[in-house]
PDB file of N, CA, C, O and CB in Angstrom:
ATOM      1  N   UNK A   1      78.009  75.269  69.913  1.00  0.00           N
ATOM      2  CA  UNK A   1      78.950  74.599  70.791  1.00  0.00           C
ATOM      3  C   UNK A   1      79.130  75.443  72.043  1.00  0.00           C
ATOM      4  O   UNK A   1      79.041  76.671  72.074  1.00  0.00           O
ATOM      5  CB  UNK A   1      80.307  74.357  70.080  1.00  0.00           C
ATOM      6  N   UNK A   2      79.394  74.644  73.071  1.00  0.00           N
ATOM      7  CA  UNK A   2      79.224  75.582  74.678  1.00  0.00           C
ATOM      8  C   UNK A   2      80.775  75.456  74.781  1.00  0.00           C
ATOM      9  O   UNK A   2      81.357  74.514  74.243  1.00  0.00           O
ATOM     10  CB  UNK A   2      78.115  74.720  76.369  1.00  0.00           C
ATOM     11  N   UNK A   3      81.429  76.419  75.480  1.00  0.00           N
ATOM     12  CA  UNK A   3      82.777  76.153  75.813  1.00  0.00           C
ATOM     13  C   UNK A   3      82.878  76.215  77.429  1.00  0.00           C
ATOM     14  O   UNK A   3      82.151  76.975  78.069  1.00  0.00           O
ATOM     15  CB  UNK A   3      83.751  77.218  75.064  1.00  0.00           C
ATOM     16  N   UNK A   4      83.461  75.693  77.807  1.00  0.00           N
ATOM     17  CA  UNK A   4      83.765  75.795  79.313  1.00  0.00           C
ATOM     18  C   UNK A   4      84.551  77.250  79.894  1.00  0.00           C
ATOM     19  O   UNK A   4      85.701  77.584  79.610  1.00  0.00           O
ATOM     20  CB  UNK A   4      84.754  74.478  79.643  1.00  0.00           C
ATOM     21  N   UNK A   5      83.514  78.056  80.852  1.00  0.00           N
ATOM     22  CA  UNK A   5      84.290  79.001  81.161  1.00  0.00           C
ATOM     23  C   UNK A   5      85.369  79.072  82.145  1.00  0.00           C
ATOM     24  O   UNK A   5      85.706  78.049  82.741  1.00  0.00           O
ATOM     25  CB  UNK A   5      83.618  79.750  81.367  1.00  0.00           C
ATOM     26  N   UNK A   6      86.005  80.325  82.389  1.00  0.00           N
ATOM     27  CA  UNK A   6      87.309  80.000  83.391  1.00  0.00           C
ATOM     28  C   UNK A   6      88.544  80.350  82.308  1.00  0.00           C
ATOM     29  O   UNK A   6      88.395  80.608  81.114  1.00  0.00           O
ATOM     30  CB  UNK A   6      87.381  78.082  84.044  1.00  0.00           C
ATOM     31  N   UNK A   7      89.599  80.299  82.935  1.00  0.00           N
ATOM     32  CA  UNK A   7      90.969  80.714  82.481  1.00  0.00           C
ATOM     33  C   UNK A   7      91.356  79.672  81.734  1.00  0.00           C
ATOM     34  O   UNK A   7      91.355  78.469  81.994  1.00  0.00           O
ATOM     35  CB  UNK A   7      91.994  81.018  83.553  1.00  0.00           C
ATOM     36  N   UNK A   8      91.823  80.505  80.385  1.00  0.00           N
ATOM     37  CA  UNK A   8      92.583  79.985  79.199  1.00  0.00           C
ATOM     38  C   UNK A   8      94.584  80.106  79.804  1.00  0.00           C
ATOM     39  O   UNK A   8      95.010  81.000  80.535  1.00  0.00           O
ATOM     40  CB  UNK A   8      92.033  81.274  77.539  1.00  0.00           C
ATOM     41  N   UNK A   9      95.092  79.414  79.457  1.00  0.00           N
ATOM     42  CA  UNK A   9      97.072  79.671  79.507  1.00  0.00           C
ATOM     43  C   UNK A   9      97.137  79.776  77.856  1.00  0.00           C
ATOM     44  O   UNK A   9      96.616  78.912  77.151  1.00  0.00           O
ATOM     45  CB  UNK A   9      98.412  77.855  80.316  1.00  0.00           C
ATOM     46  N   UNK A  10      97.964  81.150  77.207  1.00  0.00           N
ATOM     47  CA  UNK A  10      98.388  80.553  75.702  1.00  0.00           C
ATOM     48  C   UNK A  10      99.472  80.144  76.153  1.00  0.00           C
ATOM     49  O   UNK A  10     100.035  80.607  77.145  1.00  0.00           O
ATOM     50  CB  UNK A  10      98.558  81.498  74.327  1.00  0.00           C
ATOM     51  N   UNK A  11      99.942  79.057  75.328  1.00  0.00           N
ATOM     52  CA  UNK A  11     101.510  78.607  75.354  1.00  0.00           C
ATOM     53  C   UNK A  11     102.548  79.580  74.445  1.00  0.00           C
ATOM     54  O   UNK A  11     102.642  79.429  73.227  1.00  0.00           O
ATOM     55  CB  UNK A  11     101.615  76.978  74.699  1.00  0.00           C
ATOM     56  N   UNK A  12     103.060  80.258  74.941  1.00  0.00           N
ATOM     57  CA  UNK A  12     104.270  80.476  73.921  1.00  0.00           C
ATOM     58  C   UNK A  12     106.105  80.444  74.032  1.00  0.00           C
ATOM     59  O   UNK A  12     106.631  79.664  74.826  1.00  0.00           O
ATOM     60  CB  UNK A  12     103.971  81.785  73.537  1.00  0.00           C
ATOM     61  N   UNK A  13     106.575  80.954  73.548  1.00  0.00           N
ATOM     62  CA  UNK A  13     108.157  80.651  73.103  1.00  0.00           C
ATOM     63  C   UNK A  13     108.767  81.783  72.956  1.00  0.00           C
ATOM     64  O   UNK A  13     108.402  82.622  72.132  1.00  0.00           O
ATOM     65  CB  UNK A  13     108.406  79.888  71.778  1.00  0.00           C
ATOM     66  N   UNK A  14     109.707  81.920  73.697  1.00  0.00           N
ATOM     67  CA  UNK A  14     110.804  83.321  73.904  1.00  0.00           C
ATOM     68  C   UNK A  14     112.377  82.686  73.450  1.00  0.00           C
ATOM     69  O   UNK A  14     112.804  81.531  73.433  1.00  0.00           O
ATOM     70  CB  UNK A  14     110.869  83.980  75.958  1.00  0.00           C
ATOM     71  N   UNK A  15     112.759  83.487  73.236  1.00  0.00           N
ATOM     72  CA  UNK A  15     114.693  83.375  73.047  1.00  0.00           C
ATOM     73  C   UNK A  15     115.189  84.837  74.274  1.00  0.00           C
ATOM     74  O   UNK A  15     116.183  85.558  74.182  1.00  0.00           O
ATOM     75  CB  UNK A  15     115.442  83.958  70.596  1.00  0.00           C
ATOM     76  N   UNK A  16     114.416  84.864  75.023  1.00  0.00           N
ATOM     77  CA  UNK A  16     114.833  85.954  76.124  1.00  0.00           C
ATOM     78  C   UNK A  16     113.594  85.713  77.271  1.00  0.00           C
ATOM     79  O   UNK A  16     112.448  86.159  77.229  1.00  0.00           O
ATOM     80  CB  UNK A  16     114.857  87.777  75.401  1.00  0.00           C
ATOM     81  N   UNK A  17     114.323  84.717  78.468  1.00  0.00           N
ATOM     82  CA  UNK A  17     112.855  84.665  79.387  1.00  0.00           C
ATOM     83  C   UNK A  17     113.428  85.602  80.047  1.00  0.00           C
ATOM     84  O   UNK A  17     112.676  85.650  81.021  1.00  0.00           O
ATOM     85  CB  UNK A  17     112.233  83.256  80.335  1.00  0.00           C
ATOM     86  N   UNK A  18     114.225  86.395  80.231  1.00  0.00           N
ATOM     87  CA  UNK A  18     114.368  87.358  81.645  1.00  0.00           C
ATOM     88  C   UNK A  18     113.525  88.493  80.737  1.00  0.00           C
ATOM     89  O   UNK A  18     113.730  89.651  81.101  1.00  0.00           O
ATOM     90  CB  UNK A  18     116.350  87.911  82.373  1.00  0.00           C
ATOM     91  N   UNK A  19     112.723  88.343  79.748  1.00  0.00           N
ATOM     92  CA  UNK A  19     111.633  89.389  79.293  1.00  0.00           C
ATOM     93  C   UNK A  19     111.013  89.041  80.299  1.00  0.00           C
ATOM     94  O   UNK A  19     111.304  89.661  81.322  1.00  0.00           O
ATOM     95  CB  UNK A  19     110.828  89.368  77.893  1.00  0.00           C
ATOM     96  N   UNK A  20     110.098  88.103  80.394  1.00  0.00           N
ATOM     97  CA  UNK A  20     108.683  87.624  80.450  1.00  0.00           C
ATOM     98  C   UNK A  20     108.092  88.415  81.936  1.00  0.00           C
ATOM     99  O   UNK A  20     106.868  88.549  81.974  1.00  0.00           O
ATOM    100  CB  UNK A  20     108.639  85.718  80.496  1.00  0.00           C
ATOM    101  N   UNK A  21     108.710  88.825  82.879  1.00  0.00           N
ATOM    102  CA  UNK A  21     108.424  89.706  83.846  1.00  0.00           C
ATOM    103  C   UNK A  21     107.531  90.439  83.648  1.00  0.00           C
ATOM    104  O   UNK A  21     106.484  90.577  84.280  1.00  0.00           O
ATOM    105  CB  UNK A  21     109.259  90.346  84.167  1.00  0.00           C
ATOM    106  N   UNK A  22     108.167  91.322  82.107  1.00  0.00           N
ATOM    107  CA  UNK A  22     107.657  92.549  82.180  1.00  0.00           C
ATOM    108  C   UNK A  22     106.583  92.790  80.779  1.00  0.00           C
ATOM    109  O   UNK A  22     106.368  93.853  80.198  1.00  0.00           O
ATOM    110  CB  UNK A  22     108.958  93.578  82.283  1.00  0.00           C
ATOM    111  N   UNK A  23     106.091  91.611  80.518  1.00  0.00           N
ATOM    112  CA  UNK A  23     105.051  91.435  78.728  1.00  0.00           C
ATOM    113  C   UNK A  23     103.773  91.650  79.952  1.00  0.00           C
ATOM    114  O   UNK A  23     103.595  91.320  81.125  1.00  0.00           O
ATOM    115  CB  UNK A  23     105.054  89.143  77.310  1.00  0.00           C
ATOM    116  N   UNK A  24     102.946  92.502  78.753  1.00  0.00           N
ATOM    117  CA  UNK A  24     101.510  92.361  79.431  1.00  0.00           C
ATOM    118  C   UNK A  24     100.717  91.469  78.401  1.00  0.00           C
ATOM    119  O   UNK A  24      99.798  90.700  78.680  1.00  0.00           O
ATOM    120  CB  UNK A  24     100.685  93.940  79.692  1.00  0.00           C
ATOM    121  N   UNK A  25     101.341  91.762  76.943  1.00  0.00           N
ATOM    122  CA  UNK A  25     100.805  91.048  76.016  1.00  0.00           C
ATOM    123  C   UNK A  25     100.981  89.851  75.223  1.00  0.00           C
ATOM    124  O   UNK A  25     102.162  89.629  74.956  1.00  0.00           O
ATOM    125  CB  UNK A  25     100.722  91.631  75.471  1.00  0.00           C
ATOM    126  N   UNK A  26     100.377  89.245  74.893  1.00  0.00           N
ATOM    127  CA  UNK A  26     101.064  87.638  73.638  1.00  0.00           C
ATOM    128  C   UNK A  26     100.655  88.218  72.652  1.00  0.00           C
ATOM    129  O   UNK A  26      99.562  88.783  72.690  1.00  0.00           O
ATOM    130  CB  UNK A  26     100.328  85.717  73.610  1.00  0.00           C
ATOM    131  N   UNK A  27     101.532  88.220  71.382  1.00  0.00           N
ATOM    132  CA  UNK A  27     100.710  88.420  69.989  1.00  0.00           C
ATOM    133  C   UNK A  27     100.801  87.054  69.202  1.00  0.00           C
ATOM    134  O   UNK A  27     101.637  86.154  69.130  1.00  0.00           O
ATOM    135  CB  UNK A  27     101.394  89.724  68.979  1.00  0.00           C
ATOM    136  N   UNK A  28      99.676  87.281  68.694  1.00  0.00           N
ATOM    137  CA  UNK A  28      99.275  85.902  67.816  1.00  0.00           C
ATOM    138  C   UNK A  28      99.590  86.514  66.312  1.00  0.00           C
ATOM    139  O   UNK A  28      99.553  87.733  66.140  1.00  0.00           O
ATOM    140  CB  UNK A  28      97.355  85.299  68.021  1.00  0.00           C
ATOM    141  N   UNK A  29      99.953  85.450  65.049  1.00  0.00           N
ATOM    142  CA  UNK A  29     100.272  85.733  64.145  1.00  0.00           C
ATOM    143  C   UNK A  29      98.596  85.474  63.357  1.00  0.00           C
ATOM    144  O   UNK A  29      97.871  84.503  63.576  1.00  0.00           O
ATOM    145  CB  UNK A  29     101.627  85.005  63.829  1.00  0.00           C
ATOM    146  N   UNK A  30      98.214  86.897  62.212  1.00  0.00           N
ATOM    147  CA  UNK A  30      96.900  86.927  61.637  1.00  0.00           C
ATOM    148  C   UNK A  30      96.648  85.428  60.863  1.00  0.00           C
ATOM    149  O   UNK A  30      95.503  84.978  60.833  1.00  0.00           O
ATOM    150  CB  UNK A  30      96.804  88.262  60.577  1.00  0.00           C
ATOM    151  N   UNK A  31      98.039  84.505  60.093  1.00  0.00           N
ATOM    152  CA  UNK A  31      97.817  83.665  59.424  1.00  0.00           C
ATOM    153  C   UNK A  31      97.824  82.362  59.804  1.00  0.00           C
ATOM    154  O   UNK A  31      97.885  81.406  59.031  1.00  0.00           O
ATOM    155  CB  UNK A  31      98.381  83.845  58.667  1.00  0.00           C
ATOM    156  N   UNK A  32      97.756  82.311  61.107  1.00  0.00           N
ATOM    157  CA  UNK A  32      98.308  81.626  61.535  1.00  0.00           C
ATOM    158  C   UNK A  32      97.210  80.732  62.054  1.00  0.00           C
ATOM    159  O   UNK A  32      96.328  81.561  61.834  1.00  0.00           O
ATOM    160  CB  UNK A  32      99.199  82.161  62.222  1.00  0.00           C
ATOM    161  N   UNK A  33      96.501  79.640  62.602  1.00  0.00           N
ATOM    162  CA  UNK A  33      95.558  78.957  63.672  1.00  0.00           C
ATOM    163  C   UNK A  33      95.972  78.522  65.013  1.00  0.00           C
ATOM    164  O   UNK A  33      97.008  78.011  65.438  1.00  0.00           O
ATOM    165  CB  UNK A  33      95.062  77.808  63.151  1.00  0.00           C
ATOM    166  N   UNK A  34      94.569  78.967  65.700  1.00  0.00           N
ATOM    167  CA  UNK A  34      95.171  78.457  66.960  1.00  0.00           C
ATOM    168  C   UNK A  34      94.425  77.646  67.651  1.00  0.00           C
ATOM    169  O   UNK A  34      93.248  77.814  67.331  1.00  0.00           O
ATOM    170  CB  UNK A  34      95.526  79.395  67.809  1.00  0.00           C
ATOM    171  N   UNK A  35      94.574  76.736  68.558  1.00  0.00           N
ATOM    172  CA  UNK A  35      93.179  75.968  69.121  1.00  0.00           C
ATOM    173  C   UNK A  35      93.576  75.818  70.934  1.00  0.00           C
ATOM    174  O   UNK A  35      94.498  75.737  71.746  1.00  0.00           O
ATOM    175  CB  UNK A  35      92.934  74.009  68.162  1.00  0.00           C
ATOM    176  N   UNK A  36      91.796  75.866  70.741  1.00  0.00           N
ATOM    177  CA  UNK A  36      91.874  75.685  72.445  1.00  0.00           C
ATOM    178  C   UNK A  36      91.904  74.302  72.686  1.00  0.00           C
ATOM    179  O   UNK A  36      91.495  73.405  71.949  1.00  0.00           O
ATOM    180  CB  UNK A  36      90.555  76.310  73.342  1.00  0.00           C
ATOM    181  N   UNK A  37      92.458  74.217  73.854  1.00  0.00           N
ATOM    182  CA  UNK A  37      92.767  73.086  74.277  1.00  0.00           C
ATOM    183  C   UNK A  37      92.474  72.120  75.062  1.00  0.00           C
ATOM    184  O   UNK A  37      93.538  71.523  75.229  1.00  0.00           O
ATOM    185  CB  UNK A  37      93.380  73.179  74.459  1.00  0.00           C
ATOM    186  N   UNK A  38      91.493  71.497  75.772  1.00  0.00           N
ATOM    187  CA  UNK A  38      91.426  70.906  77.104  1.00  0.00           C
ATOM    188  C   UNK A  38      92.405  69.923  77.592  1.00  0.00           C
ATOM    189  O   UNK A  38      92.772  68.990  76.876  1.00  0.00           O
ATOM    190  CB  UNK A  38      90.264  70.322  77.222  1.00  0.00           C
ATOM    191  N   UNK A  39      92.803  70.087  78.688  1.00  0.00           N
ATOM    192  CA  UNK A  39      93.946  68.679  78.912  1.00  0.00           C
ATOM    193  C   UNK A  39      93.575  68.040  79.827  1.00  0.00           C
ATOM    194  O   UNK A  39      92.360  68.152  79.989  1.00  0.00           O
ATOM    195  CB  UNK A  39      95.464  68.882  79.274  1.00  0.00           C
ATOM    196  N   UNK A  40      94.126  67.315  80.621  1.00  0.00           N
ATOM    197  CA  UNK A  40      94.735  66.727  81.626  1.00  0.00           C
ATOM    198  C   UNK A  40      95.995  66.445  82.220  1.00  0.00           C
ATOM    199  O   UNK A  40      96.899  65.642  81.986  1.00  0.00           O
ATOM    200  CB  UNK A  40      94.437  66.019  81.544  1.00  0.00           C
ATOM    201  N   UNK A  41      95.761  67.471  83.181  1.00  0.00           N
ATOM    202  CA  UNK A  41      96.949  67.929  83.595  1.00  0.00           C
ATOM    203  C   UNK A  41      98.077  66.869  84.780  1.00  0.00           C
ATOM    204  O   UNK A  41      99.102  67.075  85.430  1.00  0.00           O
ATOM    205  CB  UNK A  41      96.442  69.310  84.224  1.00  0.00           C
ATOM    206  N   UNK A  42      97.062  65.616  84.522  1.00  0.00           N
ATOM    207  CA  UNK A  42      98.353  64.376  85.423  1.00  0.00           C
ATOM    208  C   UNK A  42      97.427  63.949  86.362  1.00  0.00           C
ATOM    209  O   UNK A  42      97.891  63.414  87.369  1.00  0.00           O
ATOM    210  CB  UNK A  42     100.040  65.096  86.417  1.00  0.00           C
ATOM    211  N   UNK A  43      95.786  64.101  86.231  1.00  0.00           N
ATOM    212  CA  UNK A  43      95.547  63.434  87.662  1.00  0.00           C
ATOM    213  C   UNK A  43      95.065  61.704  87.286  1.00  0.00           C
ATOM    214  O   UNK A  43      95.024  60.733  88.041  1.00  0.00           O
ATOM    215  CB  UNK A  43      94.081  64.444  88.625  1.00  0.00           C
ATOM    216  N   UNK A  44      94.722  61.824  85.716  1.00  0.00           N
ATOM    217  CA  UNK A  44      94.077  60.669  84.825  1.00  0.00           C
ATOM    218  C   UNK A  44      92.782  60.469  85.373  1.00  0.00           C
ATOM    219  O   UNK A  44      92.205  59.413  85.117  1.00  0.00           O
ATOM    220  CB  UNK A  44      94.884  59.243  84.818  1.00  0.00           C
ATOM    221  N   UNK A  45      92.309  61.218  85.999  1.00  0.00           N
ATOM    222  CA  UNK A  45      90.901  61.589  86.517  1.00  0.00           C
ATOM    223  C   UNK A  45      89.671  61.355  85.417  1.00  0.00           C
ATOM    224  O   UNK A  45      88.514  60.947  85.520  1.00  0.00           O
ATOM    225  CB  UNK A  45      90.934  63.202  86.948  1.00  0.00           C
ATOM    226  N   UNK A  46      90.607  61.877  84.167  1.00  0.00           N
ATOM    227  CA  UNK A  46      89.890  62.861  82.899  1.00  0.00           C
ATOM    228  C   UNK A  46      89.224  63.736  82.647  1.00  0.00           C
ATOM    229  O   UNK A  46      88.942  64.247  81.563  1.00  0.00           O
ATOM    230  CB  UNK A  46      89.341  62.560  82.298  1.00  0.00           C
ATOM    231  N   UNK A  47      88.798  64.063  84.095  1.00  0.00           N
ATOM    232  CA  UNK A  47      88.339  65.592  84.105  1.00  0.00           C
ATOM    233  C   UNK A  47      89.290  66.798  83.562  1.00  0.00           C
ATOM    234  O   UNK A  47      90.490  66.729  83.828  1.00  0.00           O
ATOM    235  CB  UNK A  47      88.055  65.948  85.575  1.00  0.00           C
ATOM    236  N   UNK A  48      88.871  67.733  82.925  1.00  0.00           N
ATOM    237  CA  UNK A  48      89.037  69.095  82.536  1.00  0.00           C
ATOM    238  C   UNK A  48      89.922  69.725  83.537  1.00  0.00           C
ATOM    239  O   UNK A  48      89.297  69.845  84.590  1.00  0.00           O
ATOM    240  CB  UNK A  48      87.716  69.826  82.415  1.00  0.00           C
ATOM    241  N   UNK A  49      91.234  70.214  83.635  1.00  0.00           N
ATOM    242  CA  UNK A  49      91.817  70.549  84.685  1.00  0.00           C
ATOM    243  C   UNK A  49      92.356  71.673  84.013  1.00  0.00           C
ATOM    244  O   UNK A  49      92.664  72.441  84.924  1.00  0.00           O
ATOM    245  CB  UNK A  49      92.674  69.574  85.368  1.00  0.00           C
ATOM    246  N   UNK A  50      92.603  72.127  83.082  1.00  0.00           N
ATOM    247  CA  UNK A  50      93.477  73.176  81.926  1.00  0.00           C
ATOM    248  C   UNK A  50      92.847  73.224  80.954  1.00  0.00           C
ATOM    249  O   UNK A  50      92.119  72.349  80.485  1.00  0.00           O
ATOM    250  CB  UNK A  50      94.875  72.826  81.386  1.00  0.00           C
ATOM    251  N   UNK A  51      93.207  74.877  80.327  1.00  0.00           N
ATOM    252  CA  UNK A  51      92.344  75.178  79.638  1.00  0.00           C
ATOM    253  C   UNK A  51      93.852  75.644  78.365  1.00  0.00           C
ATOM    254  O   UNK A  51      94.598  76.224  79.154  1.00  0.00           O
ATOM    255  CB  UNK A  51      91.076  76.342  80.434  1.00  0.00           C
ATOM    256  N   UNK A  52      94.519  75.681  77.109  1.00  0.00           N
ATOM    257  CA  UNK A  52      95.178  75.970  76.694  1.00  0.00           C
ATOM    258  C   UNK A  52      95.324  76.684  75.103  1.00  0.00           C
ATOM    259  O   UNK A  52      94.960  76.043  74.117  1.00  0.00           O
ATOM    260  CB  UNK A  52      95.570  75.172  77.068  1.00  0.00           C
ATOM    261  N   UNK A  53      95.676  77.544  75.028  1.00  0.00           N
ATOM    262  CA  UNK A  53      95.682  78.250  73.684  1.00  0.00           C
ATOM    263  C   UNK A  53      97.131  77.858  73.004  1.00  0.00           C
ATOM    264  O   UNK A  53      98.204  78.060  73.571  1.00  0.00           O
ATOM    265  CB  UNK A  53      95.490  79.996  73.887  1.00  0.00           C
ATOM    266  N   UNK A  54      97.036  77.449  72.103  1.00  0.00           N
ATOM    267  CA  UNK A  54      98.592  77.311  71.129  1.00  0.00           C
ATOM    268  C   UNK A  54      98.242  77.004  69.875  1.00  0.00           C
ATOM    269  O   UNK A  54      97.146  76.541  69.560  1.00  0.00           O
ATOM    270  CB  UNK A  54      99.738  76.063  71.560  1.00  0.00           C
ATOM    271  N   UNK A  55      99.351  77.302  68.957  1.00  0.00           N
ATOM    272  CA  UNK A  55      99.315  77.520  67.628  1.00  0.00           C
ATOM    273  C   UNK A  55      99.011  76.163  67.260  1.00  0.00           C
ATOM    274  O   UNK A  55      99.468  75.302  68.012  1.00  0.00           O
ATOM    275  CB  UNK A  55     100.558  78.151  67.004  1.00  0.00           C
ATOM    276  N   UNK A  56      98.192  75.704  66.052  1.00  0.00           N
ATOM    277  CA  UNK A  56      97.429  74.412  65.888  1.00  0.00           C
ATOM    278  C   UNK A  56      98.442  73.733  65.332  1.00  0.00           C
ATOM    279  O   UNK A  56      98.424  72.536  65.618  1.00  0.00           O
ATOM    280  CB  UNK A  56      96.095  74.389  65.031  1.00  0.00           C
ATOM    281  N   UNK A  57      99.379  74.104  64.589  1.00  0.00           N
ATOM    282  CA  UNK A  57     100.252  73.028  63.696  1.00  0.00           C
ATOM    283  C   UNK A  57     101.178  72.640  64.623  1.00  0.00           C
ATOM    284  O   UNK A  57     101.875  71.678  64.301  1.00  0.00           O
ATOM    285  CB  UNK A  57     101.031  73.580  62.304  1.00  0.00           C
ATOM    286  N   UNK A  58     101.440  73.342  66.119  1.00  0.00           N
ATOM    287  CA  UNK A  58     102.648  72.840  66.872  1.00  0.00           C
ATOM    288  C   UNK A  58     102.033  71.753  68.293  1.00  0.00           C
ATOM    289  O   UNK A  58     102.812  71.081  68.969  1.00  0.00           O
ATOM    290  CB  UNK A  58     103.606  74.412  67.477  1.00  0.00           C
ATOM    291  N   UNK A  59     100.637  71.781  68.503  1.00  0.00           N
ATOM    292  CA  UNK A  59      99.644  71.316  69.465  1.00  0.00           C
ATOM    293  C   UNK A  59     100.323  70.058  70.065  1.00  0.00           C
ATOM    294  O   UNK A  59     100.662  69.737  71.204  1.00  0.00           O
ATOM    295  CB  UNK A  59      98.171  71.004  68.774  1.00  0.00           C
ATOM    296  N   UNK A  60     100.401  69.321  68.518  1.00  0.00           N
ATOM    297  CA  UNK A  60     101.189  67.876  69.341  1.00  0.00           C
ATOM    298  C   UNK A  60     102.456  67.336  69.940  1.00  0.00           C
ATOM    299  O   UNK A  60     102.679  66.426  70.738  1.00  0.00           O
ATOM    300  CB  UNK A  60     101.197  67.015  68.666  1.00  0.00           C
ATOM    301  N   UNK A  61     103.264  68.251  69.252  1.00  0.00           N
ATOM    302  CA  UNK A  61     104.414  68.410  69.787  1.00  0.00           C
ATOM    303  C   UNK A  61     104.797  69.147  70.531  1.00  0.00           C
ATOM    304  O   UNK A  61     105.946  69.175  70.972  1.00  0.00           O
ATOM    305  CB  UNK A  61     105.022  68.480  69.231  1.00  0.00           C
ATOM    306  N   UNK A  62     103.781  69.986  70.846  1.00  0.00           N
ATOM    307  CA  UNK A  62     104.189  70.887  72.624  1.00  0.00           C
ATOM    308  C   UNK A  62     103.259  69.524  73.623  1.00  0.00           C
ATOM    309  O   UNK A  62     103.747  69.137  74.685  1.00  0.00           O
ATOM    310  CB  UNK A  62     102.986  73.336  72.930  1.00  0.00           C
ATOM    311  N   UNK A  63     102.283  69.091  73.234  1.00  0.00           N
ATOM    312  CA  UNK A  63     102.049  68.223  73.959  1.00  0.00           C
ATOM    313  C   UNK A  63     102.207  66.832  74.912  1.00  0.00           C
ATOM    314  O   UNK A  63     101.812  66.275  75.937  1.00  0.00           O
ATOM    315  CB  UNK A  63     101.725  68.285  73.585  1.00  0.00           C
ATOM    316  N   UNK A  64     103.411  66.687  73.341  1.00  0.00           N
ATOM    317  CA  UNK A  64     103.979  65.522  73.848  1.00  0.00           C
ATOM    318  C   UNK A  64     105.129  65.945  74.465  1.00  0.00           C
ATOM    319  O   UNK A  64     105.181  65.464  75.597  1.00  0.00           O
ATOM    320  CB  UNK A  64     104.224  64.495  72.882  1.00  0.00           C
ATOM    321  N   UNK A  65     106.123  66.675  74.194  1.00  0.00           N
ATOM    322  CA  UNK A  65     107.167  67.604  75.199  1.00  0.00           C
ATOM    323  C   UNK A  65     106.454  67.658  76.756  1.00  0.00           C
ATOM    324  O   UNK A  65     107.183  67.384  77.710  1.00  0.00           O
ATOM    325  CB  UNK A  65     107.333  69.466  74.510  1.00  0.00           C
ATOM    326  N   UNK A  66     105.771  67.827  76.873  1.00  0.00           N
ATOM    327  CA  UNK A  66     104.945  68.326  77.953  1.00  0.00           C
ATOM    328  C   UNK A  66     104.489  67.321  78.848  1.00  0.00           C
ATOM    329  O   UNK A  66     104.155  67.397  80.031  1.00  0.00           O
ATOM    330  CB  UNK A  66     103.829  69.009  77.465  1.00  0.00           C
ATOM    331  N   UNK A  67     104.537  66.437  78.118  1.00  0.00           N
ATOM    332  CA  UNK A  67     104.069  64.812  78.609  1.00  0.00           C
ATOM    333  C   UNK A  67     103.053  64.627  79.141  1.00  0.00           C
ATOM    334  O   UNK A  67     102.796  63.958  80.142  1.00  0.00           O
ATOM    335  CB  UNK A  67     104.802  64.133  79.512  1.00  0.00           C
ATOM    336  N   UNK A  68     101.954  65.657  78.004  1.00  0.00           N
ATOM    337  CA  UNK A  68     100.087  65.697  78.326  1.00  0.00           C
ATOM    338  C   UNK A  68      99.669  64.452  77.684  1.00  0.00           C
ATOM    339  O   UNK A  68      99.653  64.452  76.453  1.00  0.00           O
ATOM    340  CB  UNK A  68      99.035  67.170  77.491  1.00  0.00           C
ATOM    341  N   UNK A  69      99.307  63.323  78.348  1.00  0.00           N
ATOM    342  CA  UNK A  69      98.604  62.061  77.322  1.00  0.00           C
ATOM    343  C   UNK A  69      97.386  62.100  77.095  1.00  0.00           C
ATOM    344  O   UNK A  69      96.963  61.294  76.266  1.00  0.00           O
ATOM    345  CB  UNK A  69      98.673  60.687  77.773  1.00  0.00           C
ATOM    346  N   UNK A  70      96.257  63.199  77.857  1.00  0.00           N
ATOM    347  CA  UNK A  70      94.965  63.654  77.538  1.00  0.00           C
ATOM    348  C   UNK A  70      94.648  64.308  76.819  1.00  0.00           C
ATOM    349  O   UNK A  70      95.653  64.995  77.005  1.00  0.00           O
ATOM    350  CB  UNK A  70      94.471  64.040  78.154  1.00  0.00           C
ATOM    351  N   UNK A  71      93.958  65.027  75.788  1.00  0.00           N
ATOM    352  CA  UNK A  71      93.941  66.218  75.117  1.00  0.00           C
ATOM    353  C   UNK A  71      92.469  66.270  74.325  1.00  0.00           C
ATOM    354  O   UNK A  71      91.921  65.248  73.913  1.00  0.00           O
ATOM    355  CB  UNK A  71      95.257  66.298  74.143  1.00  0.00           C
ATOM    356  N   UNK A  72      92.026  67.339  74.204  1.00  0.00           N
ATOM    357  CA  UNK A  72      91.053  67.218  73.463  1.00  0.00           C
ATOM    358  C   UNK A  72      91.046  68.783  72.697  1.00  0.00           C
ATOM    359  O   UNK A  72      91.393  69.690  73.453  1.00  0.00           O
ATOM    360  CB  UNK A  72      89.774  66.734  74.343  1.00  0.00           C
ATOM    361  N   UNK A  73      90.672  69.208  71.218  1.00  0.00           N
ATOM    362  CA  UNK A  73      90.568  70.184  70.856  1.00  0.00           C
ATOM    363  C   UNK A  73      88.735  70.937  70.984  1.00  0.00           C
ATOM    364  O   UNK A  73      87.645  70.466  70.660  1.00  0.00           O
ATOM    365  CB  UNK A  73      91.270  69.937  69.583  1.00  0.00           C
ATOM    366  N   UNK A  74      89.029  71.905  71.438  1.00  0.00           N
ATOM    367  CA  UNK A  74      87.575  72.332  72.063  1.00  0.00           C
ATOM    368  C   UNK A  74      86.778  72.831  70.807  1.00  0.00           C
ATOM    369  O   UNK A  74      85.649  72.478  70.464  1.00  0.00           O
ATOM    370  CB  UNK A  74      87.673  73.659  73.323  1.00  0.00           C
ATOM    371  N   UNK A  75      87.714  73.836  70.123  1.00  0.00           N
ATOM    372  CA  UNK A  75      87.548  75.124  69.170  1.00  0.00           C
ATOM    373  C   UNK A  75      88.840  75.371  68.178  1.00  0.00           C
ATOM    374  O   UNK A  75      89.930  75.038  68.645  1.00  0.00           O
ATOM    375  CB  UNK A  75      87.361  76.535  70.159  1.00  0.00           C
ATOM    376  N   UNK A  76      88.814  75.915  66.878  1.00  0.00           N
ATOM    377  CA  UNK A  76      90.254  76.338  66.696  1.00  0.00           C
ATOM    378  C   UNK A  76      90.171  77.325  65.337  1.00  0.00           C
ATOM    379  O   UNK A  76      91.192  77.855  64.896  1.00  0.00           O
ATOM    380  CB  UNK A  76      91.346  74.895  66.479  1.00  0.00           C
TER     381      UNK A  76
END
């Protein structure tokens, strides 16, 4: 499988954003899955516009929060 190169975003979740300034890192949990993401980011083009990392069991429901109606899983 070929993946599209270029910049990944992971999605994640704080209970303190006046951190986020100063993180260099995201940690991912070992048990956890994660999948990449392709979206569409609102042009309905359907071209590839975002590239996204997030935990696999929460994918659809950050998605639909997000109000992504494109999506495709690349890898996970």
């Amino acid at each position: 499988m070929s993946l599209p190169s270029g910049r990944a975003s992971v999605v994640i979740w704080t209970t303190t954003p006046w951190t986020l300034p100063a993180n260099q890192a995201v940690a991912v949990h070992a048990e956890f899955d994660y999948s990449l993401l392709a979206i569409d980011a609102g042009t309905g083009k359907g071209a590839v516009e975002e590239l996204l990392i997030v935990a696999s069991e929460l994918a659809s429901s950050v998605l639909q929060r997000a109000g992504v109606a494109a999506s495709r899983e690349l890898a996970r």
